[in-house]
C-alpha positions in Angstrom: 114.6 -10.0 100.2 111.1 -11.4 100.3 108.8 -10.0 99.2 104.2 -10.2 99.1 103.6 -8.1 96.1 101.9 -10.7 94.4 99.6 -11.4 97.3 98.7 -7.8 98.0 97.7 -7.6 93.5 95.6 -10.5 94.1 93.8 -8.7 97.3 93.5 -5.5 95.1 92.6 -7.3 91.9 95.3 -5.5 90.5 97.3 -6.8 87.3 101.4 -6.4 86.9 100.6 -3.5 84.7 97.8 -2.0 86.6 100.5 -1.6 89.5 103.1 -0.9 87.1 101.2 2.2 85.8 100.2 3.9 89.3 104.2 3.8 90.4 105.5 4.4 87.2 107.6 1.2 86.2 107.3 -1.1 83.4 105.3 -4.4 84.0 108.2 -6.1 83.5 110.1 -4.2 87.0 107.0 -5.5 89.0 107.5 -8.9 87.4 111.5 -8.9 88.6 110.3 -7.8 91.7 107.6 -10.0 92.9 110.3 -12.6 91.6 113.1 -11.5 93.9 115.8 -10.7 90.4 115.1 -6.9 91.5 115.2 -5.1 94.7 113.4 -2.1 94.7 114.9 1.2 95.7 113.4 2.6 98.8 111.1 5.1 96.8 109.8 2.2 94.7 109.3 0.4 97.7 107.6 3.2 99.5 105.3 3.9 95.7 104.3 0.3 96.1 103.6 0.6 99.5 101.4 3.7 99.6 99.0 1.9 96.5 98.1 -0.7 98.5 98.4 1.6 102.2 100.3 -0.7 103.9 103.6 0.2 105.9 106.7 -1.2 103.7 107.7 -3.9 106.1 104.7 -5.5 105.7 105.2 -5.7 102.1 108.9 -6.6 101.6 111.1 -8.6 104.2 114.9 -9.1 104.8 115.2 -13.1 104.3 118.2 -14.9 106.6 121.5 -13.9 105.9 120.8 -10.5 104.5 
């Protein structure tokens, strides 16, 4: 899964921890995520989602193959 975390921090000027904090997962889970070692559950997905009000699938995508 692909993912633009990363992308929508840097439009927010949000940090890893700043993001962290309003979904209620360690720095380090963002990290794995935006890294693609983690997949978020869908209620992660859906936190993540909601803090930077965009629909999920604009957010994470399935790559080829899954």
């Amino acid at each position: 899964m692909r993912n633009r975390i990363k992308v929508a921090r840097a439009e927010h000027n949000l940090s890893q921890a700043d993001l962290a904090e309003r979904v209620g997962v360690s720095r380090q889970t963002i990290n794995s995520i935006e890294t693609g070692r983690y997949v978020p559950s869908t209620v992660l997905a859906l936190k993540i989602a909601r803090v930077f009000t965009k629909a999920m699938d604009e957010l994470f995508q399935l790559e080829e193959g899954d």
